[in-house]
Each structure stands twice: as C-alpha cells, then as structure tokens.
C-alpha positions in Angstrom: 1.4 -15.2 -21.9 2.2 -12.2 -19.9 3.0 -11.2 -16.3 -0.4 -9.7 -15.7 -0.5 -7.3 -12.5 -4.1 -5.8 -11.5 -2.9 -2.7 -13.4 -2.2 -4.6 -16.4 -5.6 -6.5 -16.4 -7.0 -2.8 -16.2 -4.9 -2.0 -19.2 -6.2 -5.2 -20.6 -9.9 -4.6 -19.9 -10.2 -0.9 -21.1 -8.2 -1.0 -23.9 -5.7 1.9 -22.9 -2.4 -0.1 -21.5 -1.0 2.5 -20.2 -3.1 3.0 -17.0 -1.5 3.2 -13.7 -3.1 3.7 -10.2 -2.4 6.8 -9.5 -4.2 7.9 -12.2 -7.3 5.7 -12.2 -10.8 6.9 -10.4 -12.1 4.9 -7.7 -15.1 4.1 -9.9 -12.8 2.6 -12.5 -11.1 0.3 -9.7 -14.5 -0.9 -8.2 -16.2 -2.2 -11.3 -12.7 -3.6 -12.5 -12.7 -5.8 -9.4 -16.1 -6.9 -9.2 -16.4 -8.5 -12.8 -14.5 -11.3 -12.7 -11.6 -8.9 -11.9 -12.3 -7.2 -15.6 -12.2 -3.4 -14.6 -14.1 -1.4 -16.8 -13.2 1.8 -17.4 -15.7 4.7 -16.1 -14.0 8.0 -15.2 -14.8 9.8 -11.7 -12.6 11.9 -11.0 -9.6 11.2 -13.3 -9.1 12.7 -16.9 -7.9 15.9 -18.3 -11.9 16.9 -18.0 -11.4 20.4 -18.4 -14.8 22.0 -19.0 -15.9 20.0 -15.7 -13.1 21.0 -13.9 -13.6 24.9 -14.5 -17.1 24.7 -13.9 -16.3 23.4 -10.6 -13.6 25.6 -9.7 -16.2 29.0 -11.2 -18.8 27.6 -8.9 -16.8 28.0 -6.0 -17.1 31.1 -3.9 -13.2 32.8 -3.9 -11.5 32.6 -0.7 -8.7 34.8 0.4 -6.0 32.0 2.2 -2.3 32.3 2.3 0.0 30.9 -0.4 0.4 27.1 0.9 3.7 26.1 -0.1 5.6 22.5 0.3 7.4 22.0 2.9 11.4 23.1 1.8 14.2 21.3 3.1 16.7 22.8 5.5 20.1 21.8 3.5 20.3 22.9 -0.1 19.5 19.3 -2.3 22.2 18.4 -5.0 20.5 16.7 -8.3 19.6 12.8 -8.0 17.4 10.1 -9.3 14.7 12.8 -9.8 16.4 13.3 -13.8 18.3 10.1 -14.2 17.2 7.5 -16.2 18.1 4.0 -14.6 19.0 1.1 -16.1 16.2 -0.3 -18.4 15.8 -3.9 -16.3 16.1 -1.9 -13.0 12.9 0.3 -14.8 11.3 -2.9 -16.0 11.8 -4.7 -12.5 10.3 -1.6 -11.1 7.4 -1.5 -13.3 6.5 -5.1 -12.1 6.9 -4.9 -8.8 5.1 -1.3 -8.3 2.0 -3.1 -10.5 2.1 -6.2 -7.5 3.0 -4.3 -4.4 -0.1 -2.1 -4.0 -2.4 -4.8 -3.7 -0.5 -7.8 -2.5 1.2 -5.8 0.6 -2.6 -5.3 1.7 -2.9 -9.1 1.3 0.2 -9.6 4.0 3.2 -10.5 1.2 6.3 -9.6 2.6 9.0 -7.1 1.1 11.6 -10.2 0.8 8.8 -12.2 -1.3 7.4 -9.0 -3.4 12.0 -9.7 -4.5 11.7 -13.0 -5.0 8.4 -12.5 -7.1 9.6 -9.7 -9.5 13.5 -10.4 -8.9 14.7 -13.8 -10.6 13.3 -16.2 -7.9 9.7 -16.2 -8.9 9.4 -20.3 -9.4 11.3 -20.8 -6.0 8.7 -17.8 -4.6 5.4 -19.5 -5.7 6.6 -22.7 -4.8 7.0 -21.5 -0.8 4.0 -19.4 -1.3 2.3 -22.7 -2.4 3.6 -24.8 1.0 2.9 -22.5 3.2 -1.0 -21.9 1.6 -1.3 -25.8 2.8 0.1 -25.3 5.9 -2.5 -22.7 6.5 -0.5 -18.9 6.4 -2.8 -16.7 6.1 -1.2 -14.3 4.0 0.1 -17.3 1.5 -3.8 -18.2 1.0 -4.6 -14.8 0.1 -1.2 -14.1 -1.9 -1.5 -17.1 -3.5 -5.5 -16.4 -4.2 -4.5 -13.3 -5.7 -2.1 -14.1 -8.2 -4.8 -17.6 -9.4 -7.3 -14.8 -10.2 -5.4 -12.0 -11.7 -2.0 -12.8 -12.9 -3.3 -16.6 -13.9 -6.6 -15.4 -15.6 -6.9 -17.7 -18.7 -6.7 -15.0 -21.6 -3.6 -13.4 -19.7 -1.8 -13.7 -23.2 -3.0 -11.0 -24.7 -1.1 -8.9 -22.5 2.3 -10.1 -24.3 0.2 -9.2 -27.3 0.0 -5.1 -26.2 3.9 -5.2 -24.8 5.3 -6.4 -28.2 3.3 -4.2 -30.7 5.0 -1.5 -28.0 8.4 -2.5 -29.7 6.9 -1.6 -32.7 5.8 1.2 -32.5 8.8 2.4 -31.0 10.5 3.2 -34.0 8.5 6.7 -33.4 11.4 7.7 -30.8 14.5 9.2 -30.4 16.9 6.5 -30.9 18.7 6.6 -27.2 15.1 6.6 -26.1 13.9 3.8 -28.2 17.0 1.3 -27.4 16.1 1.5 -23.6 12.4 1.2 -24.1 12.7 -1.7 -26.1 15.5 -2.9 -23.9 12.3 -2.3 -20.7 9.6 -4.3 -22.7 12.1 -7.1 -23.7 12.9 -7.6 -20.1 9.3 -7.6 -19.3 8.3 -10.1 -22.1 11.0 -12.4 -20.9 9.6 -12.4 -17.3 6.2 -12.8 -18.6 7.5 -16.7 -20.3 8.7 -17.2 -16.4 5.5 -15.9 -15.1 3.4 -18.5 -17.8 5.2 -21.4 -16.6 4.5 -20.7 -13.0 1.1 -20.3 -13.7 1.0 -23.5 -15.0 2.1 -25.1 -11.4 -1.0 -23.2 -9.6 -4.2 -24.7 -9.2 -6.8 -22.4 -8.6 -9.8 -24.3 -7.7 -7.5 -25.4 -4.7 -5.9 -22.0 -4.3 -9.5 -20.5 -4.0 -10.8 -22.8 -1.6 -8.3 -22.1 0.6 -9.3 -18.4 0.2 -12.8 -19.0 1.0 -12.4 -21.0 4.0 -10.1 -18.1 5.3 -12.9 -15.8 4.3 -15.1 -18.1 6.0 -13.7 -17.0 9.3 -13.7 -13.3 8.5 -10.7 -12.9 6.8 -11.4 -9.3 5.6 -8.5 -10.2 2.4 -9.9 -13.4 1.9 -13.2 -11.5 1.0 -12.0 -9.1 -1.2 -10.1 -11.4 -3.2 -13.2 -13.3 -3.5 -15.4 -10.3 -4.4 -13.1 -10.2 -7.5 -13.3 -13.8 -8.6 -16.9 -13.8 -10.3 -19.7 -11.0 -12.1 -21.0 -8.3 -10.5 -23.7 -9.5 -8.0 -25.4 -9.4 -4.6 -22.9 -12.2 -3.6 -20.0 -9.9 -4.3 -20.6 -7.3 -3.3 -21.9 -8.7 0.0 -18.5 -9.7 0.3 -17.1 -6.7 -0.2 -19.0 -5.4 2.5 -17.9 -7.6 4.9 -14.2 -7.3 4.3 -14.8 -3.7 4.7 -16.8 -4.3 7.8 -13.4 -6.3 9.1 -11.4 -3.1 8.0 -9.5 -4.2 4.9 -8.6 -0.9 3.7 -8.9 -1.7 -0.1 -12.5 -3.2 0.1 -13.4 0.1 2.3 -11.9 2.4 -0.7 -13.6 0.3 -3.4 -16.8 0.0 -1.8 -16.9 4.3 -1.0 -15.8 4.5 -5.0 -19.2 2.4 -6.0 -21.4 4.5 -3.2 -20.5 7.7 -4.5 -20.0 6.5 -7.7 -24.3 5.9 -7.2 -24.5 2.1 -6.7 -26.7 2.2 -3.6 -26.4 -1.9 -3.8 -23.4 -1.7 -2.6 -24.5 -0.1 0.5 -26.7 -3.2 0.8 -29.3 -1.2 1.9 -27.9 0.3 4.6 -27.0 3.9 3.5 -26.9 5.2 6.8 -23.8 3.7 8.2 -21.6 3.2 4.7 -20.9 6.9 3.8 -18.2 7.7 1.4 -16.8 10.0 3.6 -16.2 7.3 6.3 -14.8 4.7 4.1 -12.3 6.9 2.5 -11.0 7.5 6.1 -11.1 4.1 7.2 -8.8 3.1 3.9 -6.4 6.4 4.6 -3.4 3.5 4.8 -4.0 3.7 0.7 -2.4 7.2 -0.5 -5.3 6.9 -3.4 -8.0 7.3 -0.4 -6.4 10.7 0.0 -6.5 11.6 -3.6 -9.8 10.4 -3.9 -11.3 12.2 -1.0 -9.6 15.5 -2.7 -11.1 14.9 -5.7 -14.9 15.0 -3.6 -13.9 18.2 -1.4 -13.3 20.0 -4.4 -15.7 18.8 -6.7 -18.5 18.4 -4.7 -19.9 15.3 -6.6 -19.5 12.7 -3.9 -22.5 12.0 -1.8 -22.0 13.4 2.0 -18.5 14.9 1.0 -19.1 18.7 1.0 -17.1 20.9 -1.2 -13.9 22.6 1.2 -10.8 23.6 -1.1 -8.3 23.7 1.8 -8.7 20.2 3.0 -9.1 19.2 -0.9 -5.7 21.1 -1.4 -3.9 19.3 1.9 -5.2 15.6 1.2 -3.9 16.1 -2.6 -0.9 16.7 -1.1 -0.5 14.7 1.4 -1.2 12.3 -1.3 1.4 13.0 -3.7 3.6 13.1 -0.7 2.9 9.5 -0.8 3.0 9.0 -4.5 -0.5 9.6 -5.8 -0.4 12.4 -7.6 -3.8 12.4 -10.0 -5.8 14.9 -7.4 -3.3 17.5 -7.1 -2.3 17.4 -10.7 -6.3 17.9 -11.1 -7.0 20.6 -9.0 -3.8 22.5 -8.9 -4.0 24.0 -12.2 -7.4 25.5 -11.3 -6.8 26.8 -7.9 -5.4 30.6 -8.0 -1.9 31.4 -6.5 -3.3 32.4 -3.2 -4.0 28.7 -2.6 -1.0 27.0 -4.5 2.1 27.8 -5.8 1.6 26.7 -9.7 5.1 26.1 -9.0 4.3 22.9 -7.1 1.7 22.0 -9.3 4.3 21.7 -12.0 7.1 20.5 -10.2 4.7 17.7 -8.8 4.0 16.6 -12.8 7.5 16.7 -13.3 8.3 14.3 -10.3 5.3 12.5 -11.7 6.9 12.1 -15.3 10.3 11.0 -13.3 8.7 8.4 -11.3 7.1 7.1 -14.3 10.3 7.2 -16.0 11.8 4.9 -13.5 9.0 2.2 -13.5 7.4 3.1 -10.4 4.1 3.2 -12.1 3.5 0.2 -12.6 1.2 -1.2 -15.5 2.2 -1.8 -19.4 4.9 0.7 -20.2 3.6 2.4 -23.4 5.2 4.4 -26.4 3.0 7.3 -25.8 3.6 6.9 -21.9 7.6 7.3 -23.1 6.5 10.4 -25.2 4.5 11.8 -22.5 7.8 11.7 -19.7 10.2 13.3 -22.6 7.5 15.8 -23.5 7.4 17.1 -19.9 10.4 16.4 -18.5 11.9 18.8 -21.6 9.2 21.0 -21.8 11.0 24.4 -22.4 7.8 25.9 -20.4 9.0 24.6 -16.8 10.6 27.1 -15.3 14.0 27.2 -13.3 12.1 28.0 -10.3 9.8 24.9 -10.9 12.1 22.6 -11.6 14.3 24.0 -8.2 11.5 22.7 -6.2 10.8 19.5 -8.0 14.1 18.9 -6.4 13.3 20.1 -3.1 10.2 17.5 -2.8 12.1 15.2 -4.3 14.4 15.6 -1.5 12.3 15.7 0.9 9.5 12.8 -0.2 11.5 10.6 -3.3 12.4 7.7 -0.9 9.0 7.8 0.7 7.2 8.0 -2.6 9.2 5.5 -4.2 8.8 3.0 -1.2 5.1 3.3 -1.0 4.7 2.5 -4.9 7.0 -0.6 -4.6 10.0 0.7 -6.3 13.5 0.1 -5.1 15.8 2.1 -7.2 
C-alpha cells in the first residue's frame, strides 16, 4: 500500500515514476485530474522535444536585447545545501511532503499539519483533520476530501510495488550512492504501511459528502476536488469551471491547460471570457502558471498567447525563482547569449539536480532520477563560472525555492 501523493498517482497512471511537477505540462495535469484523478500523460510543453523546440526558436524573428542576467548578490556566498546531500530520511521526508504541499496548501492545510502529515504524527493528524471535517472546517473537508480520493484510491498498492523494484535496481550505483538511496525508499516504504493503516480509518463516502456540501455553497476547493473524483465529463468539468469562476488558482491553471490544450468543452461554450491568457494570470499564486505561460510566449502554440521572448524569458525565471524550473530549462538552451547567459541556463539545471537531490521534488524517487542528479551535478562540462553562479541563485532564491516546494531542509 503506498503513500500516494498526486505526483505519485501521476507516476502511477503514466507509467514513468519519476515525474515531478515541475516538469509536467499543464495538459498532463488537467486530464490527470479529471479521470478519476488518473492523469494521463500527454506532453505540452514539457520534454526534451528538440526538433520542436528549434523550429520554434528558427521561426522567430532575431532580436537584438541586452544580456539579461540574474540578479547577483551583494556579499560574496560561501558553499551550502546547494552540493550537500542530506540525510536520506530528511530527503525522503522531503520528497513526501514536497509531493502533498503543492496541492493541499491550495486546499487551506496548514504548515504545522503538512509536519504532522509527513513527520511521524500522521494517525494523530488525520484523526484531528477527521474532527474538525465534522465540526464543519472548511479546509479539514477539503484536506480530508483530498487525501479519500488520491492518497486512499483503492489500487494505491501498486505504488509500494514501483518504490521496491527501485531497491533493486539499485545495485546499478555507486555504492555510497546506492546505500542512501535505498536508505530514501526504505524510509518511504515504511511511511507508506503508516499511510495504509490511516487509510483504513477514512471513509470516503462521508469525507466526500462533506466536500460536496461545501462545494454546494461555492467553495471554489470543494469543486476542484470534486472535479477529480469521477471520468471526464460535462459534470466535471462544469465544476471545474466554477471553482475557477470562485478563483481557486489550481482549477484556473488546469482549466487554461485543457483550453489551450484544444478542449473547447471545457470553456463550456463560452470561449470568449475563459482565455488561457487570463487563467494563467489569475493562477500566478502557482510558480507552474509562470512556467506554463513561458512556455506559450515562446512557443506560440497556445490559443490568444502571442509569441514575445522577453516576457517568455522573465516568467521562466521568475518561475524558477520560485522553484519551477521546466520553462527556463526549455527555452534557455535555445535562446542566443544576447538574451540569456547559458551560464544561468546551466547553473539553473544544476540547482535543479540539487533540489531534486534533496527531495524537494516530490513524487517516486527513481534509480534513473539518482543517475540523472550524479550525471549533472558531476558533469566535467559545467563550468567554474556556471557553477559560481548556481551558488549565487542559490543564495539569493534556495530558501524561497525550497519553501515554495514544501521542503524544510
């Protein structure tokens, strides 16, 4: 039975566990959600696409702009967490708590019960979460809503399944490296038994009637967490729609994903007020809304979204300032060096790698996720002067990134 986040039901549903959400497209989080929370996997604007990618940067007239470097800071920055590798149950703890925060801190759960969930205390947790619900919270009905559909979905077993053929396969790394992944996959196993048991003490046919109620009234979370609960339909989608229309920021990203993504559905006919462009502004709360929207300025394949490099290149970044770093990881390497340092492009993937490396990204930690963040974070191509100002964003964005994305340490 496992601990099953929404990123580990993605991993679940498409067959590649080692998807995180920073390097998902919006299309592949939309479907995911809509049928019964099985995301599907249908790449937008993720992918190492490179034929599409030089098209669209060829088709692009050249423009003469000024070098647009990070911002550096003022006091020189002494190495830190950026290339240490922490303790493999702080990286596991990490992992799970990254994979909950990003949806359940849009439903209204606390930092002090994200601990409790992911920390030791996650009986004691549900059981308050479970009180409150019936005394009416709010944000315990939708919480508590959440976790019945995704982490208590019947065949959430098959997760443990993926994590321990991991330890298996392990035996393909380094040994250092294969003792602390196995050590991270052991410690997530172990909270999956914990998670199994809880799951047990949660009915969802009374969790989810609590949700509906809420959403009832117009609870804009208590609608997207029932637009996940059944197939892809009218119904849910209407519901999606309507937590958008009450500005829940996640049902506004999903539903611009599935209007640029070509569902006119889910504009339920009225195309003239639900533009991407709008959504993915309304959900700007979500760093991936400003990767996303990147992603359209520069390719030019999102309905409405015109094709403009420099606000492409300054939402990327602002998003990886925030810890989504899929659109300027995408882009970067096909901009010239009058519009980006290729510098920060590579010292961006290398405080990608770290992050990943210290279980901020959530999801099912992989072998070949392990050999990706040794194979870059030792890559003798990265240069000094790359690597200088990995640690100078690092300095200047690590605690920000790292809170965003739900990890502590």
């Amino acid at each position: 039975m496992g601990a099953v986040s929404i990123l580990e039901v993605q991993a679940l549903d498409s067959g590649e566990p080692n998807v995180t959400k920073r390097r998902i497209g919006i299309g592949r989080i939309i479907l995911l959600m809509m049928a019964i929370a099985v995301w599907v996997t249908l790449p937008k604007h993720n992918g190492s696409s490179g034929s599409a990618a030089s098209g669209a940067a060829s088709a692009i007239p050249a423009r003469e702009a000024q070098v647009q470097t990070a911002h550096t800071p003022a006091k020189p920055h002494t190495a830190s967490s950026l290339w240490v590798r922490p303790a493999a149950d702080v990286a596991s703890r990490n992992r799970r708590k990254s994979g909950w925060a990003w949806v359940l801190r849009q439903l209204g759960a606390s930092e002090q019960l994200l601990d409790r969930l992911v920390g030791g205390d996650l009986a004691g947790a549900v059981t308050e979460l479970k009180s409150k619900a019936q005394a009416g919270d709010p944000a315990s009905i939708r919480v508590l809503g959440q976790l019945a559909v995704i982490n208590c979905r019947p065949n959430r077993g098959r997760l443990t399944g993926l994590k321990t053929r991991q330890i298996a396969e392990a035996a393909a790394l380094p040994s250092a490296d294969r003792d602390w992944f196995t050590a991270t996959v052991n410690d997530d196993v172990a909270f999956d038994n914990q998670l199994d048991a809880v799951c047990d003490q949660i009915d969802t046919k009374e969790a989810l009637a609590a949700v509906t109620a809420r959403a009832n009234q117009g609870d804009g979370g208590s609608l997207w967490v029932l637009s996940q609960t059944g197939p892809q339909s009218k119904d849910t989608q209407q519901r999606l729609r309507e937590a958008s229309a009450a500005g829940f920021a996640l049902a506004q990203l999903n539903l611009a994903g599935l209007i640029e993504g070509g569902d006119k559905q889910a504009a339920g006919g009225d195309v003239e007020t639900l533009h991407p462009l709008d959504l993915f502004n309304q959900s700007q709360v979500i760093p991936a809304s400003k990767g996303e929207l990147a992603a359209c300025e520069y390719f030019g394949d999102c309905e409405g979204i015109p094709v403009d490099i420099d606000a492409a290149i300054v939402h990327a970044r602002e998003a990886a300032q925030e810890g989504y770093f899929s659109a300027i990881l995408r882009i970067g390497p096909h901009l010239p060096a009058g519009q980006i340092d290729p510098n920060e492009v590579t010292a961006w993937s290398l405080i990608d790698a770290s992050v990943e490396q210290q279980g901020c990204g959530g999801g099912i930690f992989t072998v070949r996720a392990m050999q990706n963040i040794l194979g870059t974070l030792s890559a003798p191509s990265i240069t000094a002067a790359a690597r200088e100002q990995a640690e100078q964003l690092w300095s200047e964005y690590g605690a920000q990134i790292k809170a965003n994305l739900g990890c502590d340490s």
